[in-house]
N, C-alpha and C positions, 0 to 999 in steps of 0.2 A: 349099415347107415353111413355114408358119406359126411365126412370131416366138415366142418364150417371151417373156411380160408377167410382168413382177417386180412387186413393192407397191412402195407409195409409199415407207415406209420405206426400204426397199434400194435404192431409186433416191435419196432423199435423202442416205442415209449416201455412198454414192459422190461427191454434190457435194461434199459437208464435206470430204473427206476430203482432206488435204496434194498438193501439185502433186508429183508423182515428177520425180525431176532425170533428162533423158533421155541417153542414151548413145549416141555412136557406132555408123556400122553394123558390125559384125566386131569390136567391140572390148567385151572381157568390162570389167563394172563393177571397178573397184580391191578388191582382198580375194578376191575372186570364182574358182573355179578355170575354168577354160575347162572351155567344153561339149565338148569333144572326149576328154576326160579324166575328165567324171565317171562314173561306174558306174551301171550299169543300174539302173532302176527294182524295185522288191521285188515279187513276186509279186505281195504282201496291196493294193499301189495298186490296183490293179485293183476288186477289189472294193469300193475308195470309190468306183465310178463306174460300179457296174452294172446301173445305170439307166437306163433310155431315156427323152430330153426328154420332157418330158409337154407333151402340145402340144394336149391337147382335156380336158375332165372329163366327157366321155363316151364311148361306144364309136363310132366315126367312121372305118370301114375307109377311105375315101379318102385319109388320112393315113399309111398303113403297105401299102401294097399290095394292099388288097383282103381282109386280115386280119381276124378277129373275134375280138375279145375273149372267150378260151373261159371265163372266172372273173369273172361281175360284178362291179365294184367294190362290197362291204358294209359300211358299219362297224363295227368292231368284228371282221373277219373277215382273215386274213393269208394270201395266195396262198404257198404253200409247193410247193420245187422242192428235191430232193437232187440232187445229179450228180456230176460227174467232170470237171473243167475243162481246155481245150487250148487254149496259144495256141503255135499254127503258128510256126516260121520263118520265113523270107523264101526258103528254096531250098524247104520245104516248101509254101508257098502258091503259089510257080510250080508245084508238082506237082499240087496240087490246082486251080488255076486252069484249067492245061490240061485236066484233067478236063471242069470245067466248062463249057470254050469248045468241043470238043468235041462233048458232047452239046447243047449248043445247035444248032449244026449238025446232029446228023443228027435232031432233035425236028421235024416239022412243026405246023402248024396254031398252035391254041391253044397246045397243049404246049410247044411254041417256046419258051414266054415264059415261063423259068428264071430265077430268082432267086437270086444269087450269096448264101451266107451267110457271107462272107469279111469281107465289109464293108459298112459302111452307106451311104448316098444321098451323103454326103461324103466316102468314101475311108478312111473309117478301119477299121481293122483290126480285127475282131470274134473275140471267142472262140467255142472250139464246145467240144460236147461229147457224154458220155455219159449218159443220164437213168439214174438208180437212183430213181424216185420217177415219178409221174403228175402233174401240176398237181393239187395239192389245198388244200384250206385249213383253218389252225386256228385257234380263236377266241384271242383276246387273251391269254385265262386259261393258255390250251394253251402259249403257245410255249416259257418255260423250261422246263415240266415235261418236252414233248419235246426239247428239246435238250439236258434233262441223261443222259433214257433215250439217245439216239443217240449220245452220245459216249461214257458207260458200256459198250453195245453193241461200240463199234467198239475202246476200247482191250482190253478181253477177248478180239478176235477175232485179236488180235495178225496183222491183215493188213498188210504191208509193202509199201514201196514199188515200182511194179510196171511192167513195158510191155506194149502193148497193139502188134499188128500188125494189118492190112488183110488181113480174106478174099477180098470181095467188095464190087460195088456192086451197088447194089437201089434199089425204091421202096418207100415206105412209108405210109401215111397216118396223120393223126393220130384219135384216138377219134371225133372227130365226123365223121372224112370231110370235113372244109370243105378242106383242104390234103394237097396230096402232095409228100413229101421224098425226095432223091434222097441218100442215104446210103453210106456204107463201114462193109461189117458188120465189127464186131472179130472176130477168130482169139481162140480162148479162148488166152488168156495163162497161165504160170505159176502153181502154184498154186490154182487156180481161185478168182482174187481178186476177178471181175467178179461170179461167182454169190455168191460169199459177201457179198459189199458188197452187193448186192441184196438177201439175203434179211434183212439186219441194217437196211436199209432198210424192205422189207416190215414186219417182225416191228414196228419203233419207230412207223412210224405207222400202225399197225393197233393197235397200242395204245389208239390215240385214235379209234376208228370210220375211219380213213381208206383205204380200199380201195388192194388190191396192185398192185402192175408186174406185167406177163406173169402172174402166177400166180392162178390161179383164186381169186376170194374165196368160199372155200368157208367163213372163220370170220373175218370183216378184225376184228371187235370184241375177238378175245382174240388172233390170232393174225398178222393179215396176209394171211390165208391161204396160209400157205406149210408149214404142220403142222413146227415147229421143234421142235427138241427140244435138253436140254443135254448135252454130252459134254467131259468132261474142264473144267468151269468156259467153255466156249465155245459159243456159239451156234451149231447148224451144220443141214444141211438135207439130203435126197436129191435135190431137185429142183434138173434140167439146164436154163437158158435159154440157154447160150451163142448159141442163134443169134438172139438176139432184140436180141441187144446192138449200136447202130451211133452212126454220127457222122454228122450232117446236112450238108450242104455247100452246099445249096441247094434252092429249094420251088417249086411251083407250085400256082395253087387248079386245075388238073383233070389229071385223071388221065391218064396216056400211056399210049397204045394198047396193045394187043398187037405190033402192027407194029413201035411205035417203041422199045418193050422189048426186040423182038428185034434192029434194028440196033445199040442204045447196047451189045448183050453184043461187039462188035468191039472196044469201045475196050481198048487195052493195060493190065494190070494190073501190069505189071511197076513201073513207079517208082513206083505205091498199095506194093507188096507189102514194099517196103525200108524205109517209114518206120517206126521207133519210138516210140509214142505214148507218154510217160513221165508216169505221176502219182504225186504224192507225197504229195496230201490228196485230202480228201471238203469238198464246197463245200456248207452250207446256206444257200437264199434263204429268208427267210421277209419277207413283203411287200419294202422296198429295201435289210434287212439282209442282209448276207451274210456268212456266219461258216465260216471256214477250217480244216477240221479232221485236221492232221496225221496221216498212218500212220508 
């Protein structure tokens, strides 16, 4: 993995900067409450950090797995992602991990070579999730006007805080076909919170020319194409995607056989089928911002 090079500046400012008095090993600084006692980290940390090192200023799949970049970098342009954010437990990631060590074994060939989405090349713990959005992008001018329409949208849809359970697993690819992702479909949840958040998804950037999730862009310029209509002051829809909804857990660039899709249907769904996936916002990225938007 290739070094991140900082400017001069920032490596200067670090020489300037006062000797820190160093401390004992096991022994918390004076004032200081022990680590063992402070309280978890806030959700909202997260997304100061939901970034991945940038480690090249171009597109360089040898650096991430064999990856391509599906959104050229443009300037003046901001790669934009709605979703639905999960960060596992620790008994939930053994559930999931077994998943995954599993189907490694019974994958031959190329296929074999599964890629864990749990964590990165250094062991740390990654979030997953659920798309309500496509990778899209909107220009500079775009981004308040849509994020004042999306959260407009979402506090009228009066969706509340909701769980999500494990149907199934499956394979999936992404629009280009470059990657296949080995997924847990959601069970349509209560409410039908998953479709609603989608089509108030659809409808805000289709406002802006940007083409639908799942649903046919039959009008994306006025509508998302999802033909929305209002009812009772609320945005609402007919159309059913519940089975389109999943959680990625790991990828591969080629596809698994017929063969190898029919061994991995052995693996046990029972401890997928217990977990309760809990969310309580709508997560917007647009380029490294990420904005947290409460149900």
């Amino acid at each position: 993995m290739a070094l991140v090079q900082y400017s001069d500046s920032e490596t200067d400012s670090e020489k300037e900067g006062p000797p820190r008095k160093l401390t004992k090993p096991n022994q918390d600084p004076p004032g200081r409450t022990p680590a063992s006692s402070l309280p978890p980290l806030p959700a909202s940390f997260h997304d100061l950090y939901a970034s991945s090192v940038k480690v090249s200023v171009g597109d360089d799949p040898s650096l991430h797995g064999g990856r391509k970049r599906a959104i050229p970098h443009v300037e003046g342009n901001w790669p934009t992602h709605i979703y639905l954010e999960w960060y596992p437990s620790k008994d939930e990631l053994k559930v999931l991990g077994s998943i995954i060590t599993q189907a490694k074994h019974m994958l031959q060939g190329e296929q074999a070579n599964l890629h864990s989405s749990l964590h990165n090349d250094l062991g740390v713990r990654l979030p997953l999730h659920i798309s309500l959005s496509r990778p899209v992008v909107l220009r500079t001018e775009e981004r308040q006007p849509f994020m004042d329409t999306f959260e407009a949208a979402l506090k009228v849809s009066d969706v509340s805080p909701f769980d999500v359970q494990v149907e199934s697993l499956d394979w999936v690819s992404n629009f280009e076909k470059t990657r296949w992702f080995y997924v847990l479909r959601a069970k349509r949840p209560d409410k039908d919170c998953l479709n609603r958040l989608l089509h108030i998804s659809n409808h805000s950037l289709g406002r802006f020319g940007q083409p639908p999730l799942y649903a046919p862009a039959l009008d994306s310029s006025a509508s998302g194409g999802i033909q929305p209509h209002i009812k009772s002051g609320k945005l609402t829809s007919t159309r059913d995607y519940s089975e389109c909804f999943h959680v990625s857990i790991a990828w591969s660039l080629t596809e698994p056989s017929a063969e190898d899709k029919k061994r991995l249907e052995s693996i046990d769904l029972q401890p997928l089928r217990a977990l309760k996936i809990k969310f309580d916002c709508v997560k917007a990225k647009l380029g490294n911002n990420v904005s947290s938007i409460p149900l």
